[in-house]
C-alpha positions in Angstrom: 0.0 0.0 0.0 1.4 3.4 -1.0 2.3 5.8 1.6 0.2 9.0 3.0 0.5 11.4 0.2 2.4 15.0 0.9 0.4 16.4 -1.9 -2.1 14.7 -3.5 -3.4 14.2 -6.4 -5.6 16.9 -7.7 -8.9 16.8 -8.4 -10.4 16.7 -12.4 -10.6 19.7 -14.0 -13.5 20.7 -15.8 -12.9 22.1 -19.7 -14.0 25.6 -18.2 -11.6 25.4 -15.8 -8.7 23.9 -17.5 -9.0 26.5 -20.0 -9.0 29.2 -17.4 -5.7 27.6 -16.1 -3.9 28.0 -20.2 -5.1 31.4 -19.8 -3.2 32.1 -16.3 -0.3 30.3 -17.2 -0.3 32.5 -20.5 -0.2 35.8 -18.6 2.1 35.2 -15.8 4.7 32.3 -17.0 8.2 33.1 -15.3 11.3 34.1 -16.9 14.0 31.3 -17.9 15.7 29.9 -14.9 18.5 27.9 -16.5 19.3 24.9 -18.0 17.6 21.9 -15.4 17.7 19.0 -16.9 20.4 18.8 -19.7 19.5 16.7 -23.1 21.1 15.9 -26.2 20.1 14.3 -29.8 22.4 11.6 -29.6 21.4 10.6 -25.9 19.1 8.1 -27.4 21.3 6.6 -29.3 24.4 6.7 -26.9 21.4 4.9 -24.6 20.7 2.3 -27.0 24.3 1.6 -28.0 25.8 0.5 -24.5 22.4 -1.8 -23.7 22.7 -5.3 -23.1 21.1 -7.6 -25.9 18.5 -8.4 -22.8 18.1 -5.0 -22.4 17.3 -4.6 -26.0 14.6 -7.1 -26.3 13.1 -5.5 -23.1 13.3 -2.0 -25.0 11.9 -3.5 -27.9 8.9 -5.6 -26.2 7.8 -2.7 -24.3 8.1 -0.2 -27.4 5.6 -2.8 -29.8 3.5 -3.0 -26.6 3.1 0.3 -26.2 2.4 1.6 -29.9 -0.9 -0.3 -29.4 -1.7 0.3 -25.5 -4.4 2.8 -26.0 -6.0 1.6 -29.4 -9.5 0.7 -27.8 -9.3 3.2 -24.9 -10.5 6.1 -26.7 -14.1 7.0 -25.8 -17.1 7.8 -27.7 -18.5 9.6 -24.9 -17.5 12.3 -22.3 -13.9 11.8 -21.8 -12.6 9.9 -18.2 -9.2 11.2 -16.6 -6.8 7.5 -15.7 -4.6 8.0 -13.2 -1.9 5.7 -11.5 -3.6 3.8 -8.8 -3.1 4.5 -5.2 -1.7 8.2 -3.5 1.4 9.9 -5.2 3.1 12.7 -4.4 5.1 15.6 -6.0 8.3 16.3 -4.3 9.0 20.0 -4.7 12.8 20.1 -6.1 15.3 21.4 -3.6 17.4 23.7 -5.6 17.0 25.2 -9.3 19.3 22.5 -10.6 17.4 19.5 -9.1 14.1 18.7 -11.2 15.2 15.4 -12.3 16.4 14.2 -8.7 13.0 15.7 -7.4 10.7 13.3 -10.0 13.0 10.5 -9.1 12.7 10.8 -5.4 8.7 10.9 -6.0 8.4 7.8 -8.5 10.9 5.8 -6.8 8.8 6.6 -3.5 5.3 6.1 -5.2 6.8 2.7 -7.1 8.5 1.0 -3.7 8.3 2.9 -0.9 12.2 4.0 -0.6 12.6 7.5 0.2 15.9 8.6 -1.4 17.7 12.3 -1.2 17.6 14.4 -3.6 21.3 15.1 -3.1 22.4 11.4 -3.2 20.7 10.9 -6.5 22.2 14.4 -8.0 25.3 13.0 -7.1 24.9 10.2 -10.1 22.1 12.1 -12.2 24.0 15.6 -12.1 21.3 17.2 -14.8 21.6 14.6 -17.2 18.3 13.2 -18.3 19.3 10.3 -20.2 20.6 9.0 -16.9 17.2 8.3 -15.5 16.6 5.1 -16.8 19.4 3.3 -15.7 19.1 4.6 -12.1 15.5 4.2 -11.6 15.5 0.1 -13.0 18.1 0.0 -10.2 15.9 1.1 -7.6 12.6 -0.6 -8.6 11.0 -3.5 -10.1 7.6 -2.2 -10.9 8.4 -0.9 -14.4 11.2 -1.0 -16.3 11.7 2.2 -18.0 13.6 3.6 -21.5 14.6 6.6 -23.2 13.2 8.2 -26.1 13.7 11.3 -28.2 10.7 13.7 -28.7 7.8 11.5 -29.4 5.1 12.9 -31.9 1.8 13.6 -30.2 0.4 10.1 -30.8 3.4 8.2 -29.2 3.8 10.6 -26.6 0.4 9.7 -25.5 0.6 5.8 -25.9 3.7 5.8 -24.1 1.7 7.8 -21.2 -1.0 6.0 -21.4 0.6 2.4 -21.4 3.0 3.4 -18.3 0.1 4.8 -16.0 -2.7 1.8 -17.1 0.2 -1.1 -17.4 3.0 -0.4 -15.7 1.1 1.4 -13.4 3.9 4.3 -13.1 4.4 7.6 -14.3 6.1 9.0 -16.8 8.8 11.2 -17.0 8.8 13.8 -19.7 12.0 17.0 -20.4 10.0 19.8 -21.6 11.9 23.4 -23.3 10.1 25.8 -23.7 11.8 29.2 -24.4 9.9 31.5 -26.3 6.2 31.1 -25.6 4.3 31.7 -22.7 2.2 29.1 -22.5 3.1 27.4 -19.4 4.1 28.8 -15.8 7.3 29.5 -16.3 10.0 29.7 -19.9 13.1 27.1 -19.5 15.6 25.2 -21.6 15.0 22.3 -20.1 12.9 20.8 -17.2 11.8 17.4 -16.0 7.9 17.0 -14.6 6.3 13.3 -14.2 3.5 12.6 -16.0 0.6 10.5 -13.4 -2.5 10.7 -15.4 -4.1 10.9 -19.0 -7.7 11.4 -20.0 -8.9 8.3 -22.3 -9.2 9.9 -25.2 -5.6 11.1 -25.1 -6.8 14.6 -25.6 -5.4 15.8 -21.9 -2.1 14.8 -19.7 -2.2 15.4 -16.0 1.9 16.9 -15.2 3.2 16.6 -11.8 6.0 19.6 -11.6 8.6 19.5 -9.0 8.5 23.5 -9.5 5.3 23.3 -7.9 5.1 26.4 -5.1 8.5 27.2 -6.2 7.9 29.0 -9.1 4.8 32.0 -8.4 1.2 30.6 -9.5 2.7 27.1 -10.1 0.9 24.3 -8.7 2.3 20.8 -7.8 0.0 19.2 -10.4 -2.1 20.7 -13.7 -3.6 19.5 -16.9 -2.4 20.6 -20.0 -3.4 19.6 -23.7 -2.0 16.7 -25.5 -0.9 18.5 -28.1 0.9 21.2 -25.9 3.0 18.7 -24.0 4.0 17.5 -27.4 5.2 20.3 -28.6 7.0 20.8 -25.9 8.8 17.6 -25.0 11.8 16.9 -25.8 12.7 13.5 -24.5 11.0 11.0 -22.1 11.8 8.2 -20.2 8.7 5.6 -19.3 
């Protein structure tokens, strides 16, 4: 059983509301803070050169099962928000460096209980993204998780979709976004956990270790599909 939440999950948003909170983020997103979570093209590819053929066939298995995870999900009717089961928390990150420590310290929490330090995980991480995988597998057995370069909106949203209603974990996703003010804050680059997706793919539920650390920033929001997408540029589920 997962542990009493620090923050919990927050409730659904209606479409009224959830475009009152694009509109917010719109007028009041926060200057660029710096470079927090570092991410390359050929991070990928370094990745998938120094796995082990095991590795591989995992990678491969869970990539063909997750191209198809969500082809009879989609509804006909009003869409239903599916979220990871149980209480999970947001840690809030510790310094402006430490966003992918912060989502790492939350799924490794939410996934097998272990409370790690933010400063301990840094210490192996140091901003680099493509690092998560590799750490996390060693620290839980609940899903085994891979790195990919910036997904198109469809496979962004499978892969989502199949951690959260398979895997039963969330996702994490490094989003940049420099030049438009459509979130709470600009940056070059910035982990968040992904915990919940509507069924129709059409809405992703963000957990943000910026949460009350950045002004008008909440621990966890909705955001369109398509927004996400455009803004992610790598992702590890």
């Amino acid at each position: 059983m997962k542990l009493t939440a620090i923050k919990r999950i927050a409730a659904c948003v209606s479409a009224a509301a959830l475009l009152t909170t694009f509109s917010a983020a719109t007028a009041s997103a926060a200057a660029v803070k710096g470079d927090y979570a570092r991410a390359s093209a050929s991070d990928v590819q370094n990745y998938m050169n120094t796995r082990s053929p095991k590795e591989l066939k995992l990678i491969r298995e869970k990539e063909k099962q997750s191209s198809k995870a969500s082809a009879s999900a989609v509804t006909k009717g009003a869409a239903t928000k599916i979220s990871i089961p149980g209480v999970f928390w947001m840690y809030q990150q510790e310094t402006d460096t430490y966003c992918v420590p912060a989502c790492i310290q939350s799924a490794v929490r939410y996934l097998s209980g272990t409370i790690l330090s933010q400063a301990d995980i840094n210490s192996y991480i140091n901003m680099d993204f493509s690092k998560i995988p590799a750490y996390v597998n060693g620290k839980e057995n609940q899903c085994y998780y891979i790195l990919v370069n910036a997904p198109n909106q469809t496979s962004l949203c499978n892969k989502i979709y199949y951690d959260i209603v398979t895997e039963q974990a969330p996702a994490f996703l490094r989003i940049a976004n420099t030049s438009s003010a459509t979130w709470y804050y600009l940056t070059y680059g910035h982990c968040v956990l992904s915990n919940a997706i509507y069924d129709d793919l059409s809405i992703i539920q963000l957990a943000d270790p910026l949460g009350g650390r950045v002004s008008g920033c909440p621990y966890y929001y909705l955001k369109s599909a398509s927004l996400v997408s455009a803004y992610t540029t790598h992702m590890c589920y």
